[in-house]
C-alpha positions in Angstrom: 0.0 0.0 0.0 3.1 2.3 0.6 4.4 1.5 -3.0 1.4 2.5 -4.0 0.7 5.9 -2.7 4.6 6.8 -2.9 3.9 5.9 -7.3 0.5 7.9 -6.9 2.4 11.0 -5.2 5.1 10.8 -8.1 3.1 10.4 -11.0 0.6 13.8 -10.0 4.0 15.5 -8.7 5.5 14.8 -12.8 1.9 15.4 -14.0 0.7 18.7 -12.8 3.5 20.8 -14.2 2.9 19.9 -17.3 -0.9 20.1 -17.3 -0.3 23.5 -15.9 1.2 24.4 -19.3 -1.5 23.2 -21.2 -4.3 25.5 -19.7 -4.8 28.7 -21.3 -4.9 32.5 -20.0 -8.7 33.2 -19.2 -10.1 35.8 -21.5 -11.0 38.9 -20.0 -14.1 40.9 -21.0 -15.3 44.5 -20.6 -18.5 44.3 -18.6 -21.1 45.6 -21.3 -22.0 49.5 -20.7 -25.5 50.4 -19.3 -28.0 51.1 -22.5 -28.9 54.6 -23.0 -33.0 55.0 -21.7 -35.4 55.9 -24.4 -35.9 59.6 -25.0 -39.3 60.7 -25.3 -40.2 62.9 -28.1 -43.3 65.2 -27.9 -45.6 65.4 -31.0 -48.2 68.4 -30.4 -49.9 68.1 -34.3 -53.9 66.4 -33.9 -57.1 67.4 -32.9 -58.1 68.2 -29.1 -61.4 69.1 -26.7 -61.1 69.8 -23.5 -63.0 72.0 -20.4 -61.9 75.0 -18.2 -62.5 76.9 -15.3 -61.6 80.2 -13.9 -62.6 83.7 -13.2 -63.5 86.7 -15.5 -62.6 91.0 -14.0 -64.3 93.1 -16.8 -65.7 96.2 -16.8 -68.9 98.1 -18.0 -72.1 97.2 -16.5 -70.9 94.2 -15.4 -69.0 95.7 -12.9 -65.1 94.5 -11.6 -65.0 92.4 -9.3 -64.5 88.8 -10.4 -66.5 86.3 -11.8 -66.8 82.4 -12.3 -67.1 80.8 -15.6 -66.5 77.5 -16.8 -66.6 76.5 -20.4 -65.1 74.4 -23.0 -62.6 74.1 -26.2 -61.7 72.3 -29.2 -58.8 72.9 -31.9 -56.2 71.4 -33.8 -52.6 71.6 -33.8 -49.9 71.4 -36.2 -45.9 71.2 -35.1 -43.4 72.4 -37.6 -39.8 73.1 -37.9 -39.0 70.6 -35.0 -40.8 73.2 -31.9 -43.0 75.6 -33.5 -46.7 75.1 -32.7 -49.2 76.9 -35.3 -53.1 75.9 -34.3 -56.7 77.2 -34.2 -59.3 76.7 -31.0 -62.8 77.8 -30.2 -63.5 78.5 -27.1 -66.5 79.6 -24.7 -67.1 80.2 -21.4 -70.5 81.1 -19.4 -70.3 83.3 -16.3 -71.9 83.5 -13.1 -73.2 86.8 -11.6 -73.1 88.5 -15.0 -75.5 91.2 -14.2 -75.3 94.9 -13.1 -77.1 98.2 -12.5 -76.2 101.8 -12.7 -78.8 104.1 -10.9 -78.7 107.6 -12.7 -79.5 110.9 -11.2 -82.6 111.3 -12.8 -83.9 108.0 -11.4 -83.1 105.8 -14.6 -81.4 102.4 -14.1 -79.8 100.6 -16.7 -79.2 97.2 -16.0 -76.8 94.8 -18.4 -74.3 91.9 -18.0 -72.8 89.6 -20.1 -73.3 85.6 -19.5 -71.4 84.1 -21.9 -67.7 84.9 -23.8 -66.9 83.1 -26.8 -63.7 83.6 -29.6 -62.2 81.7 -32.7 -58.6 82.7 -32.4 -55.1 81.6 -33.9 -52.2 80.0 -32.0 -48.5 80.0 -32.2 -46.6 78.4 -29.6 -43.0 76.9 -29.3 -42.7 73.4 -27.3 -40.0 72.1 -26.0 -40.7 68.7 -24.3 -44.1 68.4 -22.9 -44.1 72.2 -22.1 -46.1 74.2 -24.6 -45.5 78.2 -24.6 -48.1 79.9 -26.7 -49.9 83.6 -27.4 -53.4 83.7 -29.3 -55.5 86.3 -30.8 -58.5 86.4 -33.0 -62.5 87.4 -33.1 -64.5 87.3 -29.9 -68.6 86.9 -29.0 -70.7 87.2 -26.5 -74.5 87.2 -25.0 -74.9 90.6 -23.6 -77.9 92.1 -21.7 -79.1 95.7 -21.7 -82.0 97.3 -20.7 -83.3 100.6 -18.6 -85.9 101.3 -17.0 -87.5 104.1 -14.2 -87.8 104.2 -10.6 -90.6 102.1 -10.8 -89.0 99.8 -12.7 -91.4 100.2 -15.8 -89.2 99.2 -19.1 -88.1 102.2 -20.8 -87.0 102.9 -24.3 -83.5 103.4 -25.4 -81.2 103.4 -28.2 -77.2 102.4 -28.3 -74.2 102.6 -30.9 -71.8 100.7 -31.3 -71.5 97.0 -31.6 -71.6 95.5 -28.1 -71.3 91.6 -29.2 -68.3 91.4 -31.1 -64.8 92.5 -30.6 -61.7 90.9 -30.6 -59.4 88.8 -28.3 -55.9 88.4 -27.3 -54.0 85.9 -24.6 -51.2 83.7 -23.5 -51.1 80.4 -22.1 -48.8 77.5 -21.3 -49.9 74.1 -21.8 -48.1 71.3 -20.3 -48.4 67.2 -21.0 -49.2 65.0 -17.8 -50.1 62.0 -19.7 -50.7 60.6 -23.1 -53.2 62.0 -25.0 -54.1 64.2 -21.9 -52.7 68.2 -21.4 -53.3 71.0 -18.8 -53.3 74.3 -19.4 -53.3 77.9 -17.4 -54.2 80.7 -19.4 -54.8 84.3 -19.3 -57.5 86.2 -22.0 -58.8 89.6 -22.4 -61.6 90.1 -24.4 -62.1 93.7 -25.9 -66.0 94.1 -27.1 -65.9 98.7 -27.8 -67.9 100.8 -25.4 -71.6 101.5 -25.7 -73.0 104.7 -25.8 -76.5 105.8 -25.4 -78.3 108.0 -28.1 -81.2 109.9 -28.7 -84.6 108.1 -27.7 -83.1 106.9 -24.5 -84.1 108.8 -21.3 -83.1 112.1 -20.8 -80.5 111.5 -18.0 -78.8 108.6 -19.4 -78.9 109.8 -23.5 -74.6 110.0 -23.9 -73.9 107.7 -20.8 -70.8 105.5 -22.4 -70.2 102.1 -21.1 -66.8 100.2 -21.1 -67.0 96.6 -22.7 -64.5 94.2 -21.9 -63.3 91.0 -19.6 -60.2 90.1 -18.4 -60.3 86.6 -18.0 -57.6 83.3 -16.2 -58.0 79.9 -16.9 -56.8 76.6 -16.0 -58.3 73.8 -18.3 -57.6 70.2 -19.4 -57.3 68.9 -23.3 -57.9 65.7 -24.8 -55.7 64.8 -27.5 -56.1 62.9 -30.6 -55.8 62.4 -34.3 -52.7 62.1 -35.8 -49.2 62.4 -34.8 -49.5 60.9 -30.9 -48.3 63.0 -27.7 -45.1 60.9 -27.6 -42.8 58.5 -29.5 -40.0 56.5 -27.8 -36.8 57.8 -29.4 -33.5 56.1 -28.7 
């Protein structure tokens, strides 16, 4: 049994130098770098409706203090040269606590208010991730009210000039996206609708009474987007 170990020893003592120089070096390999994430790339061109709320300052017969309104939109967008935004949108609101009265010296009262704004306007913006800067302009609407009447209040008759239901519109707004196919906006609007001015037929002591017409208005609002192009694309 001695023999036998001593040969055993001998033999792996002659072996294992040898079958040390038969194994090769072990490759060595760069651990792979971490993959770059997916950029996502913000595509403002499609259709949209959406709903708003806010608070309208005008003045006129309305008076200044602030108003609620609430209201709705719908427009289309179109991106070009990589960030601009050009677009159209209807809008209107209807507001709360619209009316007002002016009591004249002569016992007149002339009551008027306006309940609901509406515009068709343009829109250029420039994006620049999901953040969408824009300005807006275009026509505007509303439902006015007018009417005067005496102490009593017995309707009287009266004549205006002027156009009191149409003017024009201007605003700013930055519109932001949460979500696919979902947006929020804040927004500010003035709407500019002349003065009105009282004529001959109305009474006496309001006949050249001149009435300012116009609403500043802020909004915050939510869009619904669709149609073609998607609100974002995986880009690598």
């Amino acid at each position: 049994m001695k023999k036998f170990l001593l040969t055993v020893a001998a033999v792996a003592a002659f072996a294992a130098p040898a079958f040390a120089a038969d194994l090769q070096p072990r490759p060595y390999t760069k651990a792979p770098l971490p993959s770059t994430p997916p950029q996502a790339v913000y595509n403002w061109t499609g259709f949209y409706v959406g709903g708003h709320l806010g608070g309208a300052f005008g003045g006129g017969l309305g008076g200044s203090d602030g108003r609620f309104l609430g209201g709705v939109q719908g427009g289309a967008d179109y991106q070009f040269a990589n960030q601009w935004v050009l677009g159209i949108e209807a809008q209107y609101s209807w507001l709360a606590n619209y009316r007002g009265d002016v009591v004249f010296p002569g016992g007149s009262i002339v009551t008027g208010g306006n309940p609901g704004l509406g515009s068709v306007t343009g829109r250029l913006g420039y994006a620049w991730g999901p953040a969408l800067l824009y300005t807006k302009g275009g026509y505007a609407f509303r439902d006015s009210t007018l009417g005067v009447s005496n102490a009593a209040g017995v309707p009287q008759a009266f004549t205006t000039n002027g156009n009191r239901d149409s003017g024009y519109t201007v605003g700013a707004g930055l519109e932001y996206m949460f979500a696919p196919n979902w947006s929020a906006k804040a927004e500010y609007q003035y709407y500019n609708f002349g003065k009105t001015t009282f004529g001959a037929g109305s009474p006496a002591d309001v006949v050249g009474a001149s009435f300012r017409n116009d609403e500043h208005t802020v909004k915050a609002g939510v869009n619904y987007r669709f149609g073609w192009g998607g609100p974002a694309v995986p880009h690598y």
